[in-house]
Every structure is written in structure tokens, then in C-alpha cells.
C-alpha positions in Angstrom: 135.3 32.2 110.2 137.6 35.6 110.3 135.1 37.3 112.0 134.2 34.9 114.7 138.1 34.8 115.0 138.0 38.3 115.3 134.9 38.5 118.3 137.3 36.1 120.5 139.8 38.1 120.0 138.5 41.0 120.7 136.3 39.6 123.5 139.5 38.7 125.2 141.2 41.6 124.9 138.4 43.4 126.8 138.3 41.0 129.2 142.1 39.5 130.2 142.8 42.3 132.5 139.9 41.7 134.8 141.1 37.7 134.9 144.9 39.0 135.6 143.4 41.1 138.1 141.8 38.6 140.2 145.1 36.3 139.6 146.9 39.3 141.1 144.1 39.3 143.9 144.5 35.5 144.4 148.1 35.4 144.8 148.0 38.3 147.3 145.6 37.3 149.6 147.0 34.4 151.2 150.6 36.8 151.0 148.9 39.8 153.2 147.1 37.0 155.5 150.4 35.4 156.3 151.4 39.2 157.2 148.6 39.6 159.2 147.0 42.5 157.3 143.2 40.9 158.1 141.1 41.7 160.9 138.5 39.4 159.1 139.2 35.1 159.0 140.6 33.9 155.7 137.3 33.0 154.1 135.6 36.3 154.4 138.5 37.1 151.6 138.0 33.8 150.1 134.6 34.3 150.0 134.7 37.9 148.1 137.4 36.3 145.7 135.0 34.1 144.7 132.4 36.5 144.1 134.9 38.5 142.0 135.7 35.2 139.9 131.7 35.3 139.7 131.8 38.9 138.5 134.3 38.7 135.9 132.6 35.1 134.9 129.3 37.2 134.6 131.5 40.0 132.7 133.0 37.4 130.0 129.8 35.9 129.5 127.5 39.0 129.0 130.7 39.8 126.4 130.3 36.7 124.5 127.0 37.3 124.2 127.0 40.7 122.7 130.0 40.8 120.2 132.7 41.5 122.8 131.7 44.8 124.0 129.4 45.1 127.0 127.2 49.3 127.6 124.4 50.5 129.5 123.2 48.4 132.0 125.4 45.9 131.7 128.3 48.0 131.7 127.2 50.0 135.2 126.2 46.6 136.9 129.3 45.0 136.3 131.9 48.0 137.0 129.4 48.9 140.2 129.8 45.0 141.3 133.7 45.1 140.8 134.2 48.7 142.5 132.2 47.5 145.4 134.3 44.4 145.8 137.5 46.1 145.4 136.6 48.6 148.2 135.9 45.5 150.7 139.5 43.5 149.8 140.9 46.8 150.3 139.3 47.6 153.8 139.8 43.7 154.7 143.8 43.9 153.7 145.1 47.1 155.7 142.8 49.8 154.0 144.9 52.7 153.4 148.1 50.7 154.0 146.5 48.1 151.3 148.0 47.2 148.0 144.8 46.7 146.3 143.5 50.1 146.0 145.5 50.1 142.8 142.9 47.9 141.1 141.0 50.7 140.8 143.2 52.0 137.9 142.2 48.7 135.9 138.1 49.7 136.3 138.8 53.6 136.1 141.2 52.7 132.8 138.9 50.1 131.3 135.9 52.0 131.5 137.7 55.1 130.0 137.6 53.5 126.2 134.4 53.4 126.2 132.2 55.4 128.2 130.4 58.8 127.8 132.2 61.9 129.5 129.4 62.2 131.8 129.7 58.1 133.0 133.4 58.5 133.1 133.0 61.5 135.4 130.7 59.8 137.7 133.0 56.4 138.0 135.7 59.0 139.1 133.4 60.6 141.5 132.4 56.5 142.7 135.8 55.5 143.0 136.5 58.8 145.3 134.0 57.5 147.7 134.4 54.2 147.4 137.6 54.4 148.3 136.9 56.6 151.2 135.0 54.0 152.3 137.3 51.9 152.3 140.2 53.6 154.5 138.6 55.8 156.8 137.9 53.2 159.4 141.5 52.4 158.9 143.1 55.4 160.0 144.5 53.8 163.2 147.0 51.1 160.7 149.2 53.8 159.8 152.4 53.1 161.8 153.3 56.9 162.6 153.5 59.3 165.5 151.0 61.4 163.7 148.4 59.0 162.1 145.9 61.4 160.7 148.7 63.6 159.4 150.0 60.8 157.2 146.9 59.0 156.0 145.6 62.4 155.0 148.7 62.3 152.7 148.4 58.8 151.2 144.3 59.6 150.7 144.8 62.6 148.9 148.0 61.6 146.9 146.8 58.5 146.1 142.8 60.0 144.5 145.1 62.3 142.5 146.8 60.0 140.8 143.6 57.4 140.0 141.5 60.8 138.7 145.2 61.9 137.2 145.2 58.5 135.1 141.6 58.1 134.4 141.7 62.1 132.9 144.7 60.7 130.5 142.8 57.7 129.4 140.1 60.2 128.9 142.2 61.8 126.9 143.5 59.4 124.9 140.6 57.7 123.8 138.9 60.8 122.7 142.1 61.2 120.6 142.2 57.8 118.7 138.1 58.5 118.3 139.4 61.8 116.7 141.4 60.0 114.7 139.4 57.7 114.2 136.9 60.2 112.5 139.4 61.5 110.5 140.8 58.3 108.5 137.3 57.6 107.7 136.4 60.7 106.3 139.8 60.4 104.2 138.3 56.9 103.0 135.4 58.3 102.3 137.2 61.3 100.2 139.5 58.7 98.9 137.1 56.4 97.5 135.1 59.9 96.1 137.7 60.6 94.1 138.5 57.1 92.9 134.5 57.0 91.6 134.9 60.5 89.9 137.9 59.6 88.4 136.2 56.3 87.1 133.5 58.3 85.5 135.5 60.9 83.6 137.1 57.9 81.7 134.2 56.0 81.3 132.5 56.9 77.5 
């Protein structure tokens, strides 16, 4: 019973902040609508909502399904599926003007626990032009005298801090592995001496 306890937990834990996300996504919509931020009719964002609600249903699923941790294939469909979606609200909502590019730290982040270096490197590299994507035709919503000037700045800012955040959960993770590694070897030593010390009293 404590472990099946133990797989919801964990299974939620790996999967709350992609159903807080699309909360966040759901109560923003209608706000950036209202503020006239689309150039698309309310249901084209309704419409990729609900694919994200599919995605993360999907997500929470494949999850349940494999003891709360999703890799490989899995893994790259899913965070591919949610990357692509995030780079159309972002387009749809103002593009680089958009409050949603910042739901790129929640993939970029999540992915960072538990990828290799050389996936993590190439989400980076998919999120750069991804997001790209996403603003360039945009260029004209910056209200500024100097338009390119500006969005240049945001663009460039802004992909510093998502590789600037996804480098530090990089870093962190690779530091609790680390450590990790080293309480079990201490176990391991601990429990060695415990057997030795067992035997030398034995008759």
C-alpha cells in the first residue's frame, strides 16, 4: 500500500506544474482577449487550450502508466507537443509583448531533472527557435519609435535568462545526483563495516 501511495505521489509531483500551467494559461486567455492582444478569434486559443489540456492528459496518463516517470520517446513527444503549443499561444497573445513565453521555464526546468546533457542541450537549442518563431512576425507590436531596436532587446534578454535558468537546473540536478552517489556509497561503506564488525564477534 506505501508504495502505491508513494507512485501517486510522486506521479503528481511530476505532473502538478503542467496542470498549474494550463490553469495559468486558462485564466489568461480570456484576460489578454478582453485586451485585445489576439489577431486570431477566441476559439483558435480555445482550441489550442484544449489540445494543451489533451497534452498534459496524455502526459499524466503515460506517467501512471510507467511508475510516475516518463523517458525516451515519451519524454521528447510530450515536451515537443508542449513547446510547440506554447510557441503558438505566444504568437496568438502579442508575441514578444506576450506573457506566455515564460512557460517555457516550466518545460526547460522540468526536463532539466531528468534528461541527458546532450537532450537538455538540444531543448535549449528548441526553445531558442521556437521562440523565434514565435516573435519575429511580431516585431511590428512593440509600441516604440524604434521597434526593431527594442524587440532585439526583449529577444535577446529574455533567451538569456531561459538558457540562464535551464544551465542552473542543469546544475543542480547534477549536484543532488552527486550527492546522491555519494550517500549511497556511504551506505554501502556503512553497512560493510556493520557486517565486518558482526563477524569479528561471531565465534
Amino acid at each position: 500500500m506505501r508504495t502505491t501511495d508513494n507512485t501517486v505521489l510522486q506521479q503528481w509531483q511530476l505532473n502538478k506544474y503542467t496542470w498549474m500551467s494550463l490553469g495559468y494559461a486558462l485564466v489568461y486567455l480570456p484576460v489578454a482577449y478582453h485586451q485585445h492582444l489576439f489577431d486570431v478569434p477566441l476559439w483558435t486559443a480555445l482550441a489550442l487550450l484544449a489540445l494543451g489540456i489533451a497534452s498534459g492528459c496524455g502526459r499524466t496518463y503515460t506517467a501512471h502508466h510507467r511508475g510516475g516517470k516518463i523517458y525516451g520517446f515519451w519524454s521528447t513527444f510530450f515536451n515537443g507537443a508542449e513547446i510547440v503549443l506554447i510557441t503558438a499561444a505566444v504568437a496568438i497573445t502579442g508575441g514578444i509583448q506576450s506573457d506566455l513565453w515564460m512557460l517555457y521555464f516550466v518545460v526547460m526546468i522540468f526536463e532539466s531533472l531528468y534528461a541527458t546533457r546532450r537532450t537538455k542541450l538540444f531543448l535549449d537549442f528548441y526553445i531558442t527557435l521556437a521562440y523565434l518563431a514565435a516573435t519575429l512576425p511580431r516585431q511590428h507590436y512593440t509600441p516604440h519609435p524604434d521597434p526593431i531596436q527594442v524587440y532585439l532587446r526583449l529577444l535577446l534578454s529574455r533567451l538569456f535568462f531561459l538558457i540562464m535558468v535551464s544551465a542552473l537546473a542543469r546544475r543542480i540536478s547534477a549536484n543532488a545526483e552527486a550527492r546522491n552517489r555519494e550517500l549511497l556509497l556511504l551506505r554501502e561503506q556503512i553497512a560493510g563495516s556493520e557486517e565486518r564488525a558482526y563477524r569479528s564477534r561471531s565465534p
